[in-house]
C-alpha positions as CSV (number, residue, x, y, z in Angstrom):
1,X,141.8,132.1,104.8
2,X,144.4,133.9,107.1
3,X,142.3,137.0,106.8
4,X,139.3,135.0,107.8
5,X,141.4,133.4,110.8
6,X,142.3,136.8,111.3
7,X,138.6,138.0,111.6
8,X,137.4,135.4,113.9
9,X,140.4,135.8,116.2
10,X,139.7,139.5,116.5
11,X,136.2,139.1,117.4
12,X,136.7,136.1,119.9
13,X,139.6,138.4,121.6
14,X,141.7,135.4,120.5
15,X,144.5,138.3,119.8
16,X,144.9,142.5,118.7
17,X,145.0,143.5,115.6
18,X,145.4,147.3,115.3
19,X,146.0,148.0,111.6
20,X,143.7,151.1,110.2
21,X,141.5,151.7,107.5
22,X,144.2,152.3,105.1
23,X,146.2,149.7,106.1
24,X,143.6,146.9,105.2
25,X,142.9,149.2,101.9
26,X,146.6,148.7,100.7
27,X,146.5,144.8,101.6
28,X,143.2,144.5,99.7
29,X,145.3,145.9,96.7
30,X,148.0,144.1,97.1
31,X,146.0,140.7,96.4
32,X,143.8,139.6,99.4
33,X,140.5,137.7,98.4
34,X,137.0,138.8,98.9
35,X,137.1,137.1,102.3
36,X,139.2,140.6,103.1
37,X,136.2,142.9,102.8
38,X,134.6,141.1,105.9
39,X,137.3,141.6,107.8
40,X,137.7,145.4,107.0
41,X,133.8,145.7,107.8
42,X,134.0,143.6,110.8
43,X,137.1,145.9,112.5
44,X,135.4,149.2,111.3
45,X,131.6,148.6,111.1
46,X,130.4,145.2,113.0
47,X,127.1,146.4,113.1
48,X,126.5,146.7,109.9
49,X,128.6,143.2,109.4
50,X,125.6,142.2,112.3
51,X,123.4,143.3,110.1
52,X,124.3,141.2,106.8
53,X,124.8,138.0,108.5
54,X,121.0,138.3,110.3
55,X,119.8,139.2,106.2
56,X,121.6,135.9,105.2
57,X,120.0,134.0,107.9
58,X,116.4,135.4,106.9
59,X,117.2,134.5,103.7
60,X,117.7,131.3,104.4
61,X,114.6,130.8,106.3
62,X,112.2,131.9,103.6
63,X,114.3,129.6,101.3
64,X,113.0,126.8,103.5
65,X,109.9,128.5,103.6
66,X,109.4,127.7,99.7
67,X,107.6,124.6,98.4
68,X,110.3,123.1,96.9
69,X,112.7,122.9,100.3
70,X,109.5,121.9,102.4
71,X,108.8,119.2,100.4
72,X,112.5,118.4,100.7
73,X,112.1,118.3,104.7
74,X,109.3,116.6,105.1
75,X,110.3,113.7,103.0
76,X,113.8,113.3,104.5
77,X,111.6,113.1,108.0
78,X,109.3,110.9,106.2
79,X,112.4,108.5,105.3
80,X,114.1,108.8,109.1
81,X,110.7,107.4,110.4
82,X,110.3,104.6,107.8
83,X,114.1,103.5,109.1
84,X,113.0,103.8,112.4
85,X,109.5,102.0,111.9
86,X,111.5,99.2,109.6
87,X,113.7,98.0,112.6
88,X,112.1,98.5,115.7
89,X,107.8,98.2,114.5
90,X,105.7,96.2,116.9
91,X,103.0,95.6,114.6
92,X,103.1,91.7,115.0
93,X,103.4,92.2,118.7
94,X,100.0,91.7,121.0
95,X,100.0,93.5,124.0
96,X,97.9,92.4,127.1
97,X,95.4,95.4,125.9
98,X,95.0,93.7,122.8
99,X,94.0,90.7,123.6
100,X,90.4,89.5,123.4
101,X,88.7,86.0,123.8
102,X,88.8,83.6,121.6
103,X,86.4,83.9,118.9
104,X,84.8,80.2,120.1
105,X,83.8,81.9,123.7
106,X,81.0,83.6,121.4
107,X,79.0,80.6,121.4
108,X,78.0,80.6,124.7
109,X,77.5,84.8,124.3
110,X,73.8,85.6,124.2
111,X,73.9,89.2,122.7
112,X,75.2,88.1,119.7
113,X,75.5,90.6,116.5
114,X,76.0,90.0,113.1
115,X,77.5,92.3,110.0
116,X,78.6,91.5,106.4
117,X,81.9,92.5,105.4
118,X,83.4,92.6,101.9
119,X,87.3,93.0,101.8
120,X,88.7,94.5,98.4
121,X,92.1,94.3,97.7
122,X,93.8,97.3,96.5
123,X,95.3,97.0,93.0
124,X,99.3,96.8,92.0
125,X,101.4,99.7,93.3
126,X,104.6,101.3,91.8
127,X,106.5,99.8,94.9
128,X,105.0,96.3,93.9
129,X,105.6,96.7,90.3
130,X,109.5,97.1,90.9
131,X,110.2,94.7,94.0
132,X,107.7,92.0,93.4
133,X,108.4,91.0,89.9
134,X,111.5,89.1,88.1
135,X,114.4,89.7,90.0
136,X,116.2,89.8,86.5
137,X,114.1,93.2,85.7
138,X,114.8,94.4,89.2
139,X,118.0,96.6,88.6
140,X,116.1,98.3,86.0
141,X,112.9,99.4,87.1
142,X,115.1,99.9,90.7
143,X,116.9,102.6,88.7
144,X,114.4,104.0,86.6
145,X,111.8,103.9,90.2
146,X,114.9,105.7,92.0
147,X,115.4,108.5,89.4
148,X,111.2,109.4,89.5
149,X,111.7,109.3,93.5
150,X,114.2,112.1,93.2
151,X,112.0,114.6,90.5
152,X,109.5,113.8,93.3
153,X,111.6,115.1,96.2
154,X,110.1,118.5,96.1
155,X,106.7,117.5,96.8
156,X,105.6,116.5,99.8
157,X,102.0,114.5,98.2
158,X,103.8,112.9,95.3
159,X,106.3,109.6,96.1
160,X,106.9,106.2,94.3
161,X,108.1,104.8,97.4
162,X,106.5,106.2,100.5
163,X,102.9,105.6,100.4
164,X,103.3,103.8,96.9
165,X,100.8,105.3,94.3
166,X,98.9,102.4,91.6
167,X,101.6,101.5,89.1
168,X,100.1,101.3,85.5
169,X,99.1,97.5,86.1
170,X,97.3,98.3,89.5
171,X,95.0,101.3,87.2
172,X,94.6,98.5,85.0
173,X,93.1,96.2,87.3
174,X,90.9,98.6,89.1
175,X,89.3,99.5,85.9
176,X,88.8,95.5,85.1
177,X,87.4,95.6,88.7
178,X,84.6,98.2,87.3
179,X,84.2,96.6,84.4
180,X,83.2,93.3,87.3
181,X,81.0,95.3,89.2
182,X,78.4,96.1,85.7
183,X,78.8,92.8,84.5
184,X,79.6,90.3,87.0
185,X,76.5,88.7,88.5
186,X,78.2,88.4,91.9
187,X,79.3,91.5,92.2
188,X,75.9,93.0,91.4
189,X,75.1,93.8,95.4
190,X,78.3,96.5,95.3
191,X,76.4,98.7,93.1
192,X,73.9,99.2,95.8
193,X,74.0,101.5,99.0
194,X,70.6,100.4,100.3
195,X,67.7,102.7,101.7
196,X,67.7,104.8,104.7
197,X,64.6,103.0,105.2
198,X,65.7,99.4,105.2
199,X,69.3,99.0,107.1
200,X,69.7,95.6,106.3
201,X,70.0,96.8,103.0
202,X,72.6,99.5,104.3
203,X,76.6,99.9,103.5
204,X,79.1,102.3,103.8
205,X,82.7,102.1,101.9
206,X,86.0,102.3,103.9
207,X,89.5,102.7,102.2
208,X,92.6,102.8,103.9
209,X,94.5,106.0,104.4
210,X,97.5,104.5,101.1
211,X,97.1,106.5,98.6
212,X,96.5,103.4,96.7
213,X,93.9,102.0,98.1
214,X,92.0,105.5,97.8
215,X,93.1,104.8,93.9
216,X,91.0,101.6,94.1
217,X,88.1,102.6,95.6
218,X,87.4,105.8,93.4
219,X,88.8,103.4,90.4
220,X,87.3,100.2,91.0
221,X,84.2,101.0,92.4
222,X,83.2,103.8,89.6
223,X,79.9,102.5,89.0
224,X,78.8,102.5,92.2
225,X,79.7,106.3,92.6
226,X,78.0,107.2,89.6
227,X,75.1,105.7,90.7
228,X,75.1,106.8,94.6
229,X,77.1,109.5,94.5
230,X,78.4,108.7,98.6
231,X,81.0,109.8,100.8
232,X,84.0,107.4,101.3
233,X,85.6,107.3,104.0
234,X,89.6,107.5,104.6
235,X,90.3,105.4,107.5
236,X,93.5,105.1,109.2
237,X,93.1,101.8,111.1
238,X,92.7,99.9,107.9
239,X,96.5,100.9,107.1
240,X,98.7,97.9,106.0
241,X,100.6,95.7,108.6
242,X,104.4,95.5,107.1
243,X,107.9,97.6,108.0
244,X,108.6,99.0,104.5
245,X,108.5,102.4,103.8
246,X,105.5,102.0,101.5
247,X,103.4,101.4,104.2
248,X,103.7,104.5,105.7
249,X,101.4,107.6,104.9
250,X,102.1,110.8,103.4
251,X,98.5,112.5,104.5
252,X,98.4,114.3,107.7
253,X,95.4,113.5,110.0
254,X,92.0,115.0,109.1
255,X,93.1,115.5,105.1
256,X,92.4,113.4,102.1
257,X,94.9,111.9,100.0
258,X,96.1,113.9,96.7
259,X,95.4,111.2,93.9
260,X,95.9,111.5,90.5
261,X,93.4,110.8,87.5
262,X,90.7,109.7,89.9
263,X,87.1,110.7,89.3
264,X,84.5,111.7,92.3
265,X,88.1,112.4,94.5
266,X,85.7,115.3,95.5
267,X,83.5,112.2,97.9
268,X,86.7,111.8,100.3
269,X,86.5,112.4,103.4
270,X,89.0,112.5,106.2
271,X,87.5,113.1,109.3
272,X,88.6,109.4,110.3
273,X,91.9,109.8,108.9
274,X,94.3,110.1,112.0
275,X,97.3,110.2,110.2
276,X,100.0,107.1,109.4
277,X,100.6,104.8,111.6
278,X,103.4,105.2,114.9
279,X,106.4,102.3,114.9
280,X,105.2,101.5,118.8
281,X,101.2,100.5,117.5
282,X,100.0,97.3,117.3
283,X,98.0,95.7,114.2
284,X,96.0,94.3,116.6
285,X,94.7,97.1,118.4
286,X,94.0,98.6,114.4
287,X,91.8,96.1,114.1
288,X,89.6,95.9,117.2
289,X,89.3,99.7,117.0
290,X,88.3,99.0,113.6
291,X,86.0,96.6,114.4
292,X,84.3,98.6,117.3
293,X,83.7,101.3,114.7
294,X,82.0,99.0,112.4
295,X,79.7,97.7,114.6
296,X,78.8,100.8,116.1
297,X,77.4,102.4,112.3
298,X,73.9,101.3,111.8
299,X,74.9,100.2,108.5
300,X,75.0,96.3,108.0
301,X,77.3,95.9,105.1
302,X,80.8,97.3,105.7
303,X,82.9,97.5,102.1
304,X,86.8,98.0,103.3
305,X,89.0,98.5,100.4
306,X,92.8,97.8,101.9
307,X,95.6,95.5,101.7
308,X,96.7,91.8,101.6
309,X,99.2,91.6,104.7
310,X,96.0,93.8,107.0
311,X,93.5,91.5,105.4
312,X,95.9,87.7,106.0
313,X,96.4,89.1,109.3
314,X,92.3,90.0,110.5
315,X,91.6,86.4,108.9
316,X,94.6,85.0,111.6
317,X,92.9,86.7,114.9
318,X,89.6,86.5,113.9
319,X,88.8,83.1,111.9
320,X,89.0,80.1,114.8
321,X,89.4,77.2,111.6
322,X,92.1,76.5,109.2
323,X,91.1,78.4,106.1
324,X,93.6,79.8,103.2
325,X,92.9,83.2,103.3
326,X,94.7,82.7,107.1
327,X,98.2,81.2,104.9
328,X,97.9,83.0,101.4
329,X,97.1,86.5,100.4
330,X,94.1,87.9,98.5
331,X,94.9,88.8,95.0
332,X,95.3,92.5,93.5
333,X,91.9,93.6,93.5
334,X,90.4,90.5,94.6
335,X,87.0,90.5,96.6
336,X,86.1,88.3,99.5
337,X,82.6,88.4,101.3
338,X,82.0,87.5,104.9
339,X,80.3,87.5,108.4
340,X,81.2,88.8,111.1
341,X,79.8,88.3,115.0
342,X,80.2,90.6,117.9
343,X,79.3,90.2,121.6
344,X,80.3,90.1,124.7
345,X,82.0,87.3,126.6
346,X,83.3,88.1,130.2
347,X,82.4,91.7,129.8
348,X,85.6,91.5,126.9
349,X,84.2,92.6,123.4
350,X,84.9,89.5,121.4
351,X,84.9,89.1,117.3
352,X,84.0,85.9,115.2
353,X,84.0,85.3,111.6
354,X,82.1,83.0,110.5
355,X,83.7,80.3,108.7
356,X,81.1,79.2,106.3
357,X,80.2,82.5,105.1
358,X,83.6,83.3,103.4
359,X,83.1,84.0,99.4
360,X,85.7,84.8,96.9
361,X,83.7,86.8,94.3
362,X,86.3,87.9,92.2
363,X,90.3,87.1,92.3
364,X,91.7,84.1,94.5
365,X,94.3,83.5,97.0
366,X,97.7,83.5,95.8
């Protein structure tokens, strides 16, 4: 350490030191540390000492540079956004651009539109399966969760916590949803895109840009795939409306989620994937984005495949009654059909759902 001193004093002018070559030879025999040897080169040969120090540094960079410490990064920044998102989000907020007519003022609208919508719940996640069970099992599945988190570290499209994956119990259900679709009378109507020749007959399938949901729609709606072999769509607007950090998305904008044991993963597409949601958006403003998209497709069924808290909160702006799905959330993998109504009142695009056409056809609020 005093050599070291020594060294930094000498090259900041701090003080003189004028011993020679043998001098610091003889003190290196007589016991100094390895720290010695940069003081010798740095008296005698600094650029060479220059030299070592900018390899070290270049060394270090292309460490970084490696998977491994990349993956590292981005999910510590991942983590220091979901903090920042968890305390100061203003999701629930509506701003005065956000705010629309009531759905009643569509009643005296006279260009009134009209779409079907069918909202699928995405099955259990790993987040769910640890937090939202017995509180007795909690410690255990907290530890066991925390220690896959860490082997996960490394990699910036793997996570049990950020952008929570389908637990076991969530693959279970989405394969008991595909199971529904073949056999269920009611869910009959999912199998089937429609015609480009008859839009009324039309639909296009939505997910949400959680890697879970994705799970669900490749999982759940199987048969369908098999049978139309379709694009889905990743769509970031559909994103869940909550502060934790499973709510937040690992996929950049314009990619498709990595997901694991999924058939037709090869349909994805991303190009309305703008990337997970900023802490200063408003659900809100999601929604009538959303909603503006929907009724701009020509097709006239819209299948969204997302998540309870998104789905209780559309129900709050957009039903004008008292219903349950506006106080209790759809279950896991649950399906609920319903109208929607578009037009214009006051030159303000406003959004109606029709009360009497809401259908659970498989699940139930909870």
């Amino acid at each position: 350490s005093y050599s070291f001193c020594t060294l930094l004093g000498e090259m900041f002018g701090l003080w003189d030191t004028e011993a020679g070559v043998e001098e610091d030879l003889v003190a290196l025999d007589g016991g100094y540390d390895g720290v010695s040897d940069v003081y010798v080169l740095a008296k005698h040969d600094p650029e060479l000492l220059m030299l070592h120090i900018a390899l070290i540094i270049v060394v270090c960079f292309l460490l970084a540079a490696l998977p491994p410490f990349k993956g590292l990064a981005f999910k510590i920044r991942c983590y220091c956004i979901g903090l920042i998102h968890f305390w100061a989000s203003r999701e629930n907020v509506v701003g005065n651009t956000d705010r629309t007519h009531k759905p009643s003022a569509l009643k005296d609208s006279t260009d009134v539109m009209e779409k079907e919508f069918v909202f699928i719940r995405h099955g259990e996640s790993e987040w769910n399966e640890i937090f939202n069970r017995s509180k007795v099992t909690l410690p255990g599945k907290l530890f066991f969760g925390l220690l896959k988190e860490f082997f996960c570290l490394p990699f910036k499209e793997r996570s049990i916590f950020l952008d929570s994956p389908l637990g076991d119990t969530g693959r279970d259900q989405s394969a008991h949803l595909a199971s529904e679709l073949k056999n269920n009378p009611k869910l009959q109507f999912l199998k089937e895109q429609g015609s480009e020749s008859d839009n009324k007959m039309r639909s296009v399938v939505l997910t949400s840009n959680l890697r879970r949901c994705v799970q669900t729609a490749l999982l759940g709606l199987r048969p369908r795939l098999e049978i139309t072999g379709e694009t889905v769509y990743v769509y970031s607007c559909l994103q869940e409306v909550a502060r934790n950090v499973d709510t937040l998305a690992l996929t950049p904008a314009g990619a498709k989620p990595v997901v694991d044991r999924c058939q037709f993963a090869d349909k994805l597409d991303g190009t309305y994937n703008f990337g997970s949601k900023r802490w200063y958006e408003r659900a809100i403003k999601r929604m009538n984005i959303f909603l503006k998209f929907a009724f701009a497709r020509e097709e006239s069924r819209i299948i969204v495949v997302g998540h309870s808290l998104y789905f209780k909160k559309f129900f709050q702006t957009f039903l004008e009654t008292q219903h349950e799905a506006k106080a209790k959330k759809l279950s896991n993998c649950g399906v609920v059909r319903f109208k929607v109504q578009c037009g214009t009142a006051s030159l303000v695009h406003t959004y109606r759902i029709v009360p009497q056409s809401i259908e659970v056809l498989h699940g139930s609020w909870v």
